[in-house]
C-alpha positions as CSV (number, residue, x, y, z in Angstrom):
1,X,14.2,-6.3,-9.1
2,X,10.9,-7.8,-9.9
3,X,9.0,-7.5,-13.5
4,X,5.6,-8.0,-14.3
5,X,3.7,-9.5,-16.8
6,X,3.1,-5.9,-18.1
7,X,6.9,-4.9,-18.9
8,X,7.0,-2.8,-15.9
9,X,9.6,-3.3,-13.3
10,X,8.8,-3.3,-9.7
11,X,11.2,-1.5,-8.2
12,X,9.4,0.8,-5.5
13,X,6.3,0.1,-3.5
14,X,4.0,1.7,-1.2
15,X,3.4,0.3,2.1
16,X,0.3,2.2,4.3
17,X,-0.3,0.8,7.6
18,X,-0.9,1.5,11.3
19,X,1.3,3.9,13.4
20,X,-0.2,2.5,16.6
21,X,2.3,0.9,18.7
22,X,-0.8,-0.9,20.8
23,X,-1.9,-3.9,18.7
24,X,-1.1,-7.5,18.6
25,X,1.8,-8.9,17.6
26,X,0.8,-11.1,14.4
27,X,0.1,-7.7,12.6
28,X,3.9,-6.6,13.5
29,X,5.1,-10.5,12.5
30,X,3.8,-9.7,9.1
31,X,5.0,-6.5,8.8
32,X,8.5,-7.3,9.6
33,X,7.9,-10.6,7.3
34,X,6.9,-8.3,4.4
35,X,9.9,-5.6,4.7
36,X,12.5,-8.3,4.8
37,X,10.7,-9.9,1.2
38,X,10.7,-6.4,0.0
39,X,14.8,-5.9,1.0
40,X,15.3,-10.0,-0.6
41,X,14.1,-8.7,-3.6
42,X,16.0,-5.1,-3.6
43,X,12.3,-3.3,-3.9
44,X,12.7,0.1,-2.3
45,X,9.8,0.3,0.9
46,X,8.1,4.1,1.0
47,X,6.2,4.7,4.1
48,X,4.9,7.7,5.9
49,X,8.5,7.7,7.6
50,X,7.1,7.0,10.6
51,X,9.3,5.1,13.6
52,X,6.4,3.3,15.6
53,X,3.7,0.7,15.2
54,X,4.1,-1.2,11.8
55,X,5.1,1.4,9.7
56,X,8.2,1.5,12.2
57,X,8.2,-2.7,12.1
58,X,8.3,-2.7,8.2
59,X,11.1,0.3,7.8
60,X,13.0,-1.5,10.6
61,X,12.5,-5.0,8.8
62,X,13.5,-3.5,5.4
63,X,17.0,-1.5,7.1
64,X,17.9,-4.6,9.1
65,X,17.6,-7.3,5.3
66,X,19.5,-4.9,3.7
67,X,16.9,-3.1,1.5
68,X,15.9,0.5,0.9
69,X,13.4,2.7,3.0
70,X,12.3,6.0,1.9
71,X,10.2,8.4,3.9
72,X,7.7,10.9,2.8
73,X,6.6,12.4,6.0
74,X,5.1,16.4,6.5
75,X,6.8,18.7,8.7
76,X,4.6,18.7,11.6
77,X,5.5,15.4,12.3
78,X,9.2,15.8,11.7
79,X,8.9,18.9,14.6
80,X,6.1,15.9,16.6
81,X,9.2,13.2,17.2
82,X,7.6,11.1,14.5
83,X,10.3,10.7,12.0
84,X,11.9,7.4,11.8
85,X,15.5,8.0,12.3
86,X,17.6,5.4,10.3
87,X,16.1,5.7,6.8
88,X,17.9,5.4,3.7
89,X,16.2,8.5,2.2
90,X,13.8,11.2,3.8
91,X,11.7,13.8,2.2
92,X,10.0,16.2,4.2
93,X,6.7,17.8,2.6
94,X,4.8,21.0,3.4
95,X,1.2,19.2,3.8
96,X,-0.1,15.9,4.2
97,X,-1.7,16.2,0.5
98,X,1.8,16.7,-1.1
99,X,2.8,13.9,1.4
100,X,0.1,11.6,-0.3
101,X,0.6,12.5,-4.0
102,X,4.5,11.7,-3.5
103,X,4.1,8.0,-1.9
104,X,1.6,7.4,-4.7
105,X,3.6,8.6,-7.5
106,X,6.9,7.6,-6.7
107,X,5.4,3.7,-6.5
108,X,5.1,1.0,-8.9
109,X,3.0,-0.5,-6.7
110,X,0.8,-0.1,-3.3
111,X,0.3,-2.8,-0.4
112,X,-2.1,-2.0,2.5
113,X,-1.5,-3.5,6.0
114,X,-3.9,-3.3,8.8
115,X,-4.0,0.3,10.1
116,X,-6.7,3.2,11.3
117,X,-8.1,6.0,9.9
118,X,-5.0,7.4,8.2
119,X,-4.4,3.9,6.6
120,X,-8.3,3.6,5.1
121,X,-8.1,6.9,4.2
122,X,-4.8,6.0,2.2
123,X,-5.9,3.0,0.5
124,X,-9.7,4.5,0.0
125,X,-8.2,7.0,-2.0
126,X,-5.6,4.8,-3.8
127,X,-8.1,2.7,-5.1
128,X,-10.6,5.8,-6.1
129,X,-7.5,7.3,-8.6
130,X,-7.0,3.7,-9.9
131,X,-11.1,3.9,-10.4
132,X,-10.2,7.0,-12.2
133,X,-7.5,6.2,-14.5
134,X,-5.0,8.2,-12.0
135,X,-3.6,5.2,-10.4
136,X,-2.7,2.4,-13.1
137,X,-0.2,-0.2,-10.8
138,X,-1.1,-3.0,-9.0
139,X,-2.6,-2.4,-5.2
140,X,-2.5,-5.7,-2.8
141,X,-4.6,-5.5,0.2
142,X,-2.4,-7.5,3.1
143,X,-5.4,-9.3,5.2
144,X,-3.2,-10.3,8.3
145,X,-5.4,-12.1,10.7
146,X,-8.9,-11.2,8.5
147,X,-8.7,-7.5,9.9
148,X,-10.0,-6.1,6.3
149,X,-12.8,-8.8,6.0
150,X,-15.8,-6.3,7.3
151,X,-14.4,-3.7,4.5
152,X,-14.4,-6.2,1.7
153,X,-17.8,-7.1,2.6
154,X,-18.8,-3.3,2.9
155,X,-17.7,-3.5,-0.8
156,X,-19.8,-6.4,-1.7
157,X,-22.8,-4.5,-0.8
158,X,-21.1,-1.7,-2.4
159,X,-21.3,-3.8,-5.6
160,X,-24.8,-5.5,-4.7
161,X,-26.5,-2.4,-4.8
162,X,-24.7,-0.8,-8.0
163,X,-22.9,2.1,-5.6
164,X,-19.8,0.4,-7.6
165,X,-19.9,-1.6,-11.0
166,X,-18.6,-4.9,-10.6
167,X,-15.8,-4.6,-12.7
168,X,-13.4,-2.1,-10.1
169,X,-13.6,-5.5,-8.0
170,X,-10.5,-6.4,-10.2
171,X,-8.3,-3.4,-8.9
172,X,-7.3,-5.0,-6.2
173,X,-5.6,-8.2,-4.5
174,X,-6.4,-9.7,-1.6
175,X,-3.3,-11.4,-0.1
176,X,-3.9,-13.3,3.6
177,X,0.3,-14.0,3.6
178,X,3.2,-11.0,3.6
179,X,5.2,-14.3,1.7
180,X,2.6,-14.2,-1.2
181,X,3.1,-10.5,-2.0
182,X,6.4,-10.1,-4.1
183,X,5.3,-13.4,-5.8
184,X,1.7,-11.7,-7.2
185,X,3.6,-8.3,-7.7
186,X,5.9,-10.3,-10.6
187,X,2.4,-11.8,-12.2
188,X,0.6,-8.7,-12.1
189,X,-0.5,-6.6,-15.1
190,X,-1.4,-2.9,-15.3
191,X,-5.1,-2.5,-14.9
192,X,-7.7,-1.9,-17.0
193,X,-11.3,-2.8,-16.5
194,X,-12.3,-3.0,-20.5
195,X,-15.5,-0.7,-19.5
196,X,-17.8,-1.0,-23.0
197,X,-19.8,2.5,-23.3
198,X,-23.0,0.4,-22.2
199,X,-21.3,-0.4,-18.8
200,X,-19.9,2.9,-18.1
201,X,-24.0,3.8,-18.7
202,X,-24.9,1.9,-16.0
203,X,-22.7,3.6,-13.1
């Protein structure tokens, strides 16, 4: 088990990333390079409990080092074929909401790999609580192959043109290597941007 600057033990992370079995295969290296750090350092791996694309290569990854996977995955999918069969733990919600709210709360940390809709969606509303005081744990952004460089520079002009204050730049970690995560997850503190009442003015 891992412990942070801040006191706080690292002992279960989020992972959100692609489903999609039709993508290239230095996205699945680092996937499968991540779950096995995650199992070497006996950090339990939640997912959407999903068995394909990466979120099937980092569960897999995780089983096969010896480590912990834990599903949060709705029913519909369950009934769909979805589910990833071999997982250490499984909870089956009612809605994808409830699905959500779990994977956050349940983590003392979140990690983004590459993925769709379902993934942006994930980490755009991960970051968004931690905007809001919701979210307080360190979130790394895995940039395998510079796949989230056209968001981070979406954010930039975010930031350029005061849509976001400057400051919520720090909520996150951009990581290019799976190898570099677990190390920045043991140095990271618990967030807190320091707003005065003067900047908060300015939003």
């Amino acid at each position: 088990m891992e412990q942070s600057q801040s006191g706080k033990r690292v002992r279960e992370v989020v992972v959100y990333c692609a489903s999609s079995a039709n993508i290239e295969g230095c996205y699945f290296d680092a996937a499968r390079q991540l779950g096995k750090s995650l199992a070497q350092h006996q950090i339990t791996c939640i997912t959407g409990g999903g068995k394909q694309g990466l979120m099937g290569a980092v569960n897999d990854s995780v089983l096969e080092n010896g480590g912990r996977a834990r599903g949060i995955i709705p029913q519909f999918m369950v009934d769909s074929g979805w589910c990833h069969s071999r997982l250490s733990e499984l909870i089956i919600t009612e809605s994808m909401h409830e699905r959500k709210l779990l994977m956050a709360s349940q983590s003392d940390a979140a990690i983004a790999l590459p993925g769709g809709l379902g993934t942006l969606e994930e980490l755009a509303e991960i970051l968004t609580w931690k905007q809001l005081g919701l979210y307080k744990n360190p979130i790394v952004i895995l940039n395998t192959n510079g796949y989230y460089d056209p968001l981070l520079a979406m954010i930039d002009r975010m930031v350029r043109e005061r849509f976001v204050h400057q400051n919520y730049c720090n909520m996150w970690k951009v990581i290019d290597s799976p190898d570099r995560v677990v190390d920045y997850l043991q140095q990271a503190e618990i967030w807190n941007p320091a707003f005065t009442k003067y900047e908060k003015k300015e939003l």
